[in-house]
C-alpha positions as a printed NumPy array, in Angstrom:
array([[  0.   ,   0.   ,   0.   ],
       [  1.341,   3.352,  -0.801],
       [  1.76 ,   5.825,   1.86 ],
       [ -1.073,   8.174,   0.212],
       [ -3.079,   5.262,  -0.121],
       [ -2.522,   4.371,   3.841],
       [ -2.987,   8.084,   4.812],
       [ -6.255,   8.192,   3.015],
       [ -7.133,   5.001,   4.744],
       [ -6.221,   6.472,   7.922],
       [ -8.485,   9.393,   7.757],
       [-11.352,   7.867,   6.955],
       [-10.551,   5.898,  10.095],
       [-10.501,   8.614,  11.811],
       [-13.392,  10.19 ,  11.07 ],
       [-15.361,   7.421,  11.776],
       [-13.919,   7.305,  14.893],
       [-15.454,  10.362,  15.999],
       [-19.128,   8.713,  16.78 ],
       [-16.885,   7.199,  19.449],
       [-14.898,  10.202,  21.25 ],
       [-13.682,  13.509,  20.101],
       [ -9.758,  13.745,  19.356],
       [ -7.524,  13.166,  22.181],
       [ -6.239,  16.614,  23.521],
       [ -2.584,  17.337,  22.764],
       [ -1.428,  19.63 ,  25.621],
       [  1.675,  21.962,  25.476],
       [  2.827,  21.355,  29.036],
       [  4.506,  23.861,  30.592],
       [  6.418,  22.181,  33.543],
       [  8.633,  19.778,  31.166],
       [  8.887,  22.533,  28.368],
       [ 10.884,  24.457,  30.497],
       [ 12.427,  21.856,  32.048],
       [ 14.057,  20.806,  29.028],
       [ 13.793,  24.328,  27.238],
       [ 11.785,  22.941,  24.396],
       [  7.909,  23.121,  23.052],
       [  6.424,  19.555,  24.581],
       [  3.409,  18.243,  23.745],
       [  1.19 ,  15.356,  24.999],
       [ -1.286,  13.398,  23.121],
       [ -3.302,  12.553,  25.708],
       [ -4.448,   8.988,  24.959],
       [ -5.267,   8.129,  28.409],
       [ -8.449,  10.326,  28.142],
       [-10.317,   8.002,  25.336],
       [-13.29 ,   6.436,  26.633],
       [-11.169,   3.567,  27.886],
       [ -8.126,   5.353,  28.831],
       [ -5.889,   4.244,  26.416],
       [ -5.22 ,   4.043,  22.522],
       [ -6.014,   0.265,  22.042],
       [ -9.821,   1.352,  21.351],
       [ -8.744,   2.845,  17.817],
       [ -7.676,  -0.155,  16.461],
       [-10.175,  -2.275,  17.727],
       [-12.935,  -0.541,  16.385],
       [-11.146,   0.21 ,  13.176],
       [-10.861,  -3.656,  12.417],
       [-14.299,  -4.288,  13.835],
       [-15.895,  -1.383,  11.587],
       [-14.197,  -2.88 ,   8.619],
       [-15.452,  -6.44 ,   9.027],
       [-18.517,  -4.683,   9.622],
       [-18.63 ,  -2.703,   6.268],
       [-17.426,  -5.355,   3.792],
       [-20.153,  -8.328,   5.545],
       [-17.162, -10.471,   6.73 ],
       [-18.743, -10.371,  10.154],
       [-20.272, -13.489,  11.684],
       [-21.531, -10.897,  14.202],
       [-19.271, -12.078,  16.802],
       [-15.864, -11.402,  17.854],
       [-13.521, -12.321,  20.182],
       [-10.013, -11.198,  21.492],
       [ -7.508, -12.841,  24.426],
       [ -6.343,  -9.889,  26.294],
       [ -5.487,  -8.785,  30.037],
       [ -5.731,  -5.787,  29.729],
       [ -6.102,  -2.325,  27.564],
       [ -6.923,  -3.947,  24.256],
       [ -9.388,  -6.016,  26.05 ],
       [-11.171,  -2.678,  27.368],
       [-11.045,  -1.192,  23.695],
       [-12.497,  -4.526,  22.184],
       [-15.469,  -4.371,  24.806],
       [-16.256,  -0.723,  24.116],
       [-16.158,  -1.278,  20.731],
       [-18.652,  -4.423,  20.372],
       [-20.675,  -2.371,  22.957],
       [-21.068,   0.201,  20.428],
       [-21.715,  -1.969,  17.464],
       [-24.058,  -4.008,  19.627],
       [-22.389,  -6.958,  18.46 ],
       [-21.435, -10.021,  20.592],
       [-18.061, -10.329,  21.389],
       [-15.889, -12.948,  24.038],
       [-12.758, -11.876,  25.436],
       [-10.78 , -14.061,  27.078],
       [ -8.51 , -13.436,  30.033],
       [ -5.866, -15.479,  32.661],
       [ -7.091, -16.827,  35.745],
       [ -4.675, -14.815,  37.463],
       [ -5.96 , -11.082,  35.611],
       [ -6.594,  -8.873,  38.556],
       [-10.342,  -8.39 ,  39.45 ],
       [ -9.97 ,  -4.602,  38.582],
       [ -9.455,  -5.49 ,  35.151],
       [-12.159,  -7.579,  34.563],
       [-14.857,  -5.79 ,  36.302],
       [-13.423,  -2.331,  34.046],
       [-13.771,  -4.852,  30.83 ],
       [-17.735,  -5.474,  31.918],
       [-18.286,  -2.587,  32.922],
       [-17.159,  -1.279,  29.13 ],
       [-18.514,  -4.467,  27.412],
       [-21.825,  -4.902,  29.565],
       [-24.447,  -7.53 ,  27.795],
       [-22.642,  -7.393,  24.483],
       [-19.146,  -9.053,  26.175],
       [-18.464, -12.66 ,  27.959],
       [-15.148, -12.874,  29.71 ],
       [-13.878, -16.734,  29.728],
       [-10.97 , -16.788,  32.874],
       [ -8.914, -19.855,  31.063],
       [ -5.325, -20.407,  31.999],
       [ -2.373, -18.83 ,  33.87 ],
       [ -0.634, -17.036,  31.067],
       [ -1.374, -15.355,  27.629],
       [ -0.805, -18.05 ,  25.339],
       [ -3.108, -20.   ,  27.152],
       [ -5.608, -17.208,  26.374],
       [ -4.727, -16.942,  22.81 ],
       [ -4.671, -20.624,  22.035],
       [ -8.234, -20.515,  23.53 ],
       [ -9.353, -17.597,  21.543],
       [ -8.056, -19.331,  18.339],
       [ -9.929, -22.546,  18.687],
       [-13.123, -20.401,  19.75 ],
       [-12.846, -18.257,  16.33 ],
       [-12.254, -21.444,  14.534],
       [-15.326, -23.365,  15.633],
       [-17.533, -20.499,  15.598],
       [-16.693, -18.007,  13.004],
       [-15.867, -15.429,  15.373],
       [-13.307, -13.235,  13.946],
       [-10.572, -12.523,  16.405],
       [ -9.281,  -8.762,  17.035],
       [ -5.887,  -9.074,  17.403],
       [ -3.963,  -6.815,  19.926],
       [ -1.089,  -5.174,  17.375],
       [ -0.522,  -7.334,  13.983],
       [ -2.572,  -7.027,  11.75 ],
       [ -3.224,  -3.749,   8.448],
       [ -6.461,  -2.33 ,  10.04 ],
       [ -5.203,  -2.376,  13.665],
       [ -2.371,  -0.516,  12.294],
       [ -4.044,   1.488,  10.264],
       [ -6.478,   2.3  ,  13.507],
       [ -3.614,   3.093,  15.453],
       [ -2.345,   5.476,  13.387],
       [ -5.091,   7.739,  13.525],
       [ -3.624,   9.161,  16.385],
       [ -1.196,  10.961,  14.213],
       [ -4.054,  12.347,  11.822],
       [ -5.236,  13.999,  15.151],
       [ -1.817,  15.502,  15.825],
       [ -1.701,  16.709,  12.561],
       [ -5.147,  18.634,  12.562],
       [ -4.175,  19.844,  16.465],
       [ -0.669,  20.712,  15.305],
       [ -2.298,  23.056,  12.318],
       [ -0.37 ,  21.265,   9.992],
       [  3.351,  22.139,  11.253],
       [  5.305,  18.854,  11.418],
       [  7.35 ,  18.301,  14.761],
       [ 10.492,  18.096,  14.942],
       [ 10.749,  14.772,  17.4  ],
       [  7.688,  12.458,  18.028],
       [  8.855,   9.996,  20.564],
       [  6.16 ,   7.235,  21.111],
       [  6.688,   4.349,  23.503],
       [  6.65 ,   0.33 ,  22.108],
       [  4.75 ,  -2.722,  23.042],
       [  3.581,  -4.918,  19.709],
       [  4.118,  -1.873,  17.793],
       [  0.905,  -1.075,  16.183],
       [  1.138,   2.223,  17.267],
       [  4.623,   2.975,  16.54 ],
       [  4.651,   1.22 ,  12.955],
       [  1.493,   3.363,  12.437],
       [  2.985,   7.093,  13.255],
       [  5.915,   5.561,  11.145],
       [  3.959,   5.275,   7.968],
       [  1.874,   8.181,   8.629],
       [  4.591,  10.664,   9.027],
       [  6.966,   8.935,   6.616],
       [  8.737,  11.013,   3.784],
       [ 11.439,  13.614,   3.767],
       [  9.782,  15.967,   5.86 ],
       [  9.115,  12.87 ,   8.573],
       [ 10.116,  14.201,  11.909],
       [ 12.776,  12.128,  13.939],
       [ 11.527,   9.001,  15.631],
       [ 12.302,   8.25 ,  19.28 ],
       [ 11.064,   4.599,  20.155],
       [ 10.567,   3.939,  23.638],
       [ 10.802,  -0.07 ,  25.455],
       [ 11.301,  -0.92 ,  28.991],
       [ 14.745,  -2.128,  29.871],
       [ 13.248,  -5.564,  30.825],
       [ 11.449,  -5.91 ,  27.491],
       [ 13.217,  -4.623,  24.754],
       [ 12.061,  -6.398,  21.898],
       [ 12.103,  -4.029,  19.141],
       [ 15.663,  -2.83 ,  20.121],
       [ 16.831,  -6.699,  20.016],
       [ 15.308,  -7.092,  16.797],
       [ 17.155,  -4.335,  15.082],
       [ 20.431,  -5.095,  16.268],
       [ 20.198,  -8.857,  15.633],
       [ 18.689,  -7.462,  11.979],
       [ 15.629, -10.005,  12.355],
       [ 12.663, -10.183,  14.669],
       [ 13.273, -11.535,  17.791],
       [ 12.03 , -13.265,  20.429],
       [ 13.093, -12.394,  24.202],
       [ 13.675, -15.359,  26.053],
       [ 12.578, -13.815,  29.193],
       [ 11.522, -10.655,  29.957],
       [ 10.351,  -7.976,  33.186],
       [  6.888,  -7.916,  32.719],
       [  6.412,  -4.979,  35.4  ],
       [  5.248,  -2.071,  32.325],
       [  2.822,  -4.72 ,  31.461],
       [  1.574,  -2.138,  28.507],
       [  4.496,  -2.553,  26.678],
       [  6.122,  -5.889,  27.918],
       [  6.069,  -8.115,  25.004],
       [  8.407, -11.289,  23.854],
       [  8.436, -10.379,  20.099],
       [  7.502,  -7.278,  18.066],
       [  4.359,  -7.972,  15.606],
       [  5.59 ,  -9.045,  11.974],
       [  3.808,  -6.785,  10.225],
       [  4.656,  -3.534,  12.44 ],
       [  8.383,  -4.6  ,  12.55 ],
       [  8.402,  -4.738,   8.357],
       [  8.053,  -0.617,   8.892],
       [ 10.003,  -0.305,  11.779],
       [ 13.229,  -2.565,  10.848],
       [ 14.115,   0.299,   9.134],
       [ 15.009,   2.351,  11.794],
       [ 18.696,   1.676,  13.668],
       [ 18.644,  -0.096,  16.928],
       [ 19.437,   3.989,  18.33 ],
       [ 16.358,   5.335,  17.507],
       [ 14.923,   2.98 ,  20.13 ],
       [ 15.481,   4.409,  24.124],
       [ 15.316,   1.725,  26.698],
       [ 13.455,   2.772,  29.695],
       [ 14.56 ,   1.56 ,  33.324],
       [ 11.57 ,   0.182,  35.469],
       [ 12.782,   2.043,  38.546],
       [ 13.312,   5.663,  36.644],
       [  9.843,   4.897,  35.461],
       [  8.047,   4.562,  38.835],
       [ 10.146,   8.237,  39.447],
       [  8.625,   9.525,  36.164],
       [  4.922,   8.474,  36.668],
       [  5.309,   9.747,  40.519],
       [  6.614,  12.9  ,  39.366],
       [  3.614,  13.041,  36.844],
       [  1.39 ,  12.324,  39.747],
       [  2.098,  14.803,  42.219],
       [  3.107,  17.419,  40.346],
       [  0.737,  17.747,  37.464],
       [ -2.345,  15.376,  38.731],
       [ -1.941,  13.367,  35.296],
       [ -2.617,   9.069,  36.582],
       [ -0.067,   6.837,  33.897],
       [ -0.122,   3.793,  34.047],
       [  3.695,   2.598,  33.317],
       [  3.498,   2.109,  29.786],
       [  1.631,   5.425,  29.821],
       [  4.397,   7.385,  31.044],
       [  7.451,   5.829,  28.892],
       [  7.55 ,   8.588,  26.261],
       [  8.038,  11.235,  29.421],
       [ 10.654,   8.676,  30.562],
       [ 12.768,   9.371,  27.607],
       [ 13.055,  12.723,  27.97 ],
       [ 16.075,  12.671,  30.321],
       [ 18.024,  10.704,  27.885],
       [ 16.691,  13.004,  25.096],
       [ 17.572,  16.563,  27.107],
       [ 20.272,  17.778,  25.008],
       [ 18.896,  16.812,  21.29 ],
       [ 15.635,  18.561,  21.802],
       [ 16.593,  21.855,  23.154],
       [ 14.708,  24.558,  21.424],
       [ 12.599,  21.845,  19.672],
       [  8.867,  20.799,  19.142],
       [  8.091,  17.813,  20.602],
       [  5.429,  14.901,  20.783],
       [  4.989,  12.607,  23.156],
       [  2.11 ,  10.163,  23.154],
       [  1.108,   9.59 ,  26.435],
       [ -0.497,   5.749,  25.618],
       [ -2.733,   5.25 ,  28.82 ],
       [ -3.562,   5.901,  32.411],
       [ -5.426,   2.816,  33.478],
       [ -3.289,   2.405,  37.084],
       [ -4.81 ,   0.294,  39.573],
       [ -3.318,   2.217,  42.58 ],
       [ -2.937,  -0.909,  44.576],
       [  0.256,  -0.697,  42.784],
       [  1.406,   2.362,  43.953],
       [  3.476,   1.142,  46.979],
       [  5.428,  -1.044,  44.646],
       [  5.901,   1.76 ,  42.347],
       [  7.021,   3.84 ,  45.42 ],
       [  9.125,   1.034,  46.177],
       [ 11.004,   0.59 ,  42.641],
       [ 11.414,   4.118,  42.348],
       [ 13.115,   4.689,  45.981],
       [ 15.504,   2.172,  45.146],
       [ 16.338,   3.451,  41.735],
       [ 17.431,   6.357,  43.498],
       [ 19.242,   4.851,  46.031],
       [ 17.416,   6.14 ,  48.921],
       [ 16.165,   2.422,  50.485],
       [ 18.479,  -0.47 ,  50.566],
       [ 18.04 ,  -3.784,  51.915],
       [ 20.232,  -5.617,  54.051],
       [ 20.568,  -9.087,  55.532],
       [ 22.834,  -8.452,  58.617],
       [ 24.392, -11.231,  61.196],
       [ 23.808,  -9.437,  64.823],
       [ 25.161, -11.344,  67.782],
       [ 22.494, -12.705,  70.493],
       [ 23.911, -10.452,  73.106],
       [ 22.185,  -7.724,  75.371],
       [ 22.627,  -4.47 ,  73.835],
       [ 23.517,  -5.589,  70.606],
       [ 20.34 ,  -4.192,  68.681],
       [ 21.027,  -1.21 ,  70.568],
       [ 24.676,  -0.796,  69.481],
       [ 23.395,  -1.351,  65.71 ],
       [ 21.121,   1.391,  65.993],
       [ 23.623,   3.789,  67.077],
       [ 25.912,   2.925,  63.636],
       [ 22.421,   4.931,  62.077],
       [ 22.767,   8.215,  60.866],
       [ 20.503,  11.189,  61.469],
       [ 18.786,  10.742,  58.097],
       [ 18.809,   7.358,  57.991],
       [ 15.003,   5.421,  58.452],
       [ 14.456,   1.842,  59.764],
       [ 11.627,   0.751,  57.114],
       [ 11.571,  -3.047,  57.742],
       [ 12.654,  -4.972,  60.512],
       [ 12.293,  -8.271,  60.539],
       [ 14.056, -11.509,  62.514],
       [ 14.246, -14.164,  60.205],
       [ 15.925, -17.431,  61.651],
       [ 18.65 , -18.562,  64.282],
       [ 21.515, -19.617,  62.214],
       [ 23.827, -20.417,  65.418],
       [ 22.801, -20.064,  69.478],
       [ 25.041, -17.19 ,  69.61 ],
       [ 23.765, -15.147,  66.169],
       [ 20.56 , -14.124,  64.471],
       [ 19.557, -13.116,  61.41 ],
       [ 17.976, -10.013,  60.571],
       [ 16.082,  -8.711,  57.494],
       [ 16.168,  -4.752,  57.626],
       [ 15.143,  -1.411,  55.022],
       [ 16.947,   1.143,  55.772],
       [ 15.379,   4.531,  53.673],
       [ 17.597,   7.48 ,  53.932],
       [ 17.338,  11.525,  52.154],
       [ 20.71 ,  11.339,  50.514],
       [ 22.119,   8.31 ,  48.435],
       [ 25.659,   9.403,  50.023],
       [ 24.783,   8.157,  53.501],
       [ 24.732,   4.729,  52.931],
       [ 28.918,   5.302,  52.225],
       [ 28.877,   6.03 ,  55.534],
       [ 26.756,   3.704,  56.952],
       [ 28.532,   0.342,  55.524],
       [ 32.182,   2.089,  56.394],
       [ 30.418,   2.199,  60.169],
       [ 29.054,  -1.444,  59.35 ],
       [ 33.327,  -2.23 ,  58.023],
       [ 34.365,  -0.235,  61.162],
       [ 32.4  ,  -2.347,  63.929],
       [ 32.413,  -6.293,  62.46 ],
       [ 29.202,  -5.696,  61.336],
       [ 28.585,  -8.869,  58.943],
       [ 25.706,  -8.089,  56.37 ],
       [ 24.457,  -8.525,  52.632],
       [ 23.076,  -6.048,  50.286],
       [ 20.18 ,  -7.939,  49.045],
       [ 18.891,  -4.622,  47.219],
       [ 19.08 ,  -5.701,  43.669],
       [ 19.359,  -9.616,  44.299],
       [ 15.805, -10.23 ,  42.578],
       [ 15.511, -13.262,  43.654],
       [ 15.652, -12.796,  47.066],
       [ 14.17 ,  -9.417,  47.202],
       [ 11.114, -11.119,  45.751],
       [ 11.227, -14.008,  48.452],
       [ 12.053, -12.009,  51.23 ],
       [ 11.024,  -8.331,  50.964]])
């Protein structure tokens, strides 16, 4: 398909779109403009009717089945979580049936949000502990039944609905092209979409954005083939996939492996706290990974317009201590020790006094008797200034303290703490 031929394609998407929502705001905001002395915009895609971006594409390949009488009249997806929400708004609005199915272990959050979008027109089937247990399920249930299956990323019209999102910052934008769009990267619908929409020699510079546990597009383009990840952290669970969509990698492979930023978990948590409490905006991880990037982006967009598509602000805040958590340790203000104390009166006491002023007990926990005359002892220590803890384990050196910096040991951080 030719790039005029997409575009066209595109806006007739989006127009149709538009008995849905109206366009997603894109907001000049002022606190990270002049943080990084540059024109930043968000396209607010956590403010669709579901909070995210996945609706577009979704409806787009429903509305097409729709229009050329492919449809059974059922559809189905396998999905935890935004595309799921998208999928049930969508056969809501068509008044179509549609079955989605989920993991046993999706959090009840999620599927209440997915009924409460989806109500009568939407089943949810809990099947399995993981995704592919979903999708295999999903597969056999289009098979038997005719139901055509909305995929989450790979496929022309999901593309094609995802892209949309850059007509809309093309209207808001009055036509000026920006100089950067930086967009973040799950399946890459949405990135291999803004790619072909904005493609030519007045295309703005791409910025992909992947969390450092799951970079899958940034594998793929160094290896020079897709890729799967063998493992990966699924903690920005927006964007954490094992292998990049075939058809959006066939745009994107042409991009080098630098045009894709890889987004620590930890800085993230910092990023979407920062978002929270200073400018009342709710991301949900993969939300805020285009913000993310700006501190590695600082000194190429001074004095520049830039996009960022903010991809969705469905946060269950039962998460936020974790994110708290991850982002406290990013910064090195809460560390985690495993210490040795000897069984003695006095000796808890003489620990404590090793402390410095700024220095907070968090966690405190005894955890066996190794020996009569030792115990051991699980502790968070929180402190103001990363520099303290020098001083603390030259204090720890100084008095025989024996201990373990279990901080970044994942494994038993995730046992223990």
């Amino acid at each position: 398909m030719s790039d005029n031929e997409f575009s066209r394609r595109v806006a007739v998407a989006e127009e149709a779109l538009r008995a849905l929502f109206p366009a997603t705001p894109l907001q000049l905001n002022e606190h990270l403009s002049a943080r990084y002395d540059a024109r930043i915009f968000l396209k607010r895609e956590d403010l669709t009717p579901v909070r995210s971006y996945k609706i577009r594409g979704a409806f787009n390949f429903m509305r097409k089945r729709i229009a050329n009488g492919s449809a059974t009249g059922r559809f189905c997806c396998a999905s935890a979580g935004n595309h799921a929400q998208g999928f049930a708004f969508a056969c809501r609005h068509f008044g179509l049936e549609g079955r989605v199915y989920m993991p046993v272990t999706t959090p009840q959050q999620k599927i209440d949000k997915t009924r409460a979008f989806g109500g009568d027109a939407v089943e949810i089937e809990l099947i399995g502990d993981f995704f592919d247990d979903c999708y295999a399920a999903a597969k056999t249930y289009s098979a038997e039944t005719g139901a055509a299956m909305v995929p989450p990323f790979d496929h022309e019209d999901i593309v094609e609905g995802q892209a949309t999102v850059g007509q809309e910052i093309a209207a808001q934008l009055d036509g000026e092209r920006p100089d950067m769009l930086v967009l973040p990267v799950g399946g890459g619908g949405l990135a291999s979409g803004l790619a072909r929409y904005y493609a030519g020699e007045s295309s703005p510079a791409f910025r992909f954005v992947e969390p450092l546990g799951a970079p899958s597009l940034r594998t793929s383009l160094t290896k020079g083939e897709r890729t799967r990840l063998p493992q990966l952290d699924g903690f920005v669970d927006g964007a954490a996939v094992a292998e990049i969509g075939a058809l959006p990698y066939e745009t994107l492979s042409r991009f080098s492996p630098d045009n894709v930023l890889l987004s620590p978990e930890g800085r993230l948590c910092q990023t979407m706290l920062e978002m929270l409490n200073l400018e009342g905006i709710v991301l949900e991880p993969a939300g805020a990974l285009a913000i993310d990037a700006l501190r590695d982006l600082k000194d190429e967009i001074r004095g520049k317009t830039v996009v960022l598509v903010v991809s969705g602000g469905n946060f269950d805040f039962e998460r936020l201590p974790d994110v708290k958590e991850r982002a406290l340790r990013f910064e090195g203000l809460k560390k985690y020790f495993i210490l040795r104390l000897a069984q003695r009166p006095g000796a808890l006491k003489d620990f404590l006094d090793y402390l410095g002023p700024d220095d907070d007990i968090a966690r405190f926990e005894y955890l066996k008797k190794s020996a009569r005359d030792f115990a051991s002892i699980l502790i968070g220590i929180e402190t103001k200034d990363p520099a303290n803890f020098e001083g603390l384990l030259a204090r720890f050196a100084e008095n025989g303290v024996s201990y373990q910096d279990i901080t970044d040991n994942n494994i038993l951080a995730d046992l223990l703490i």
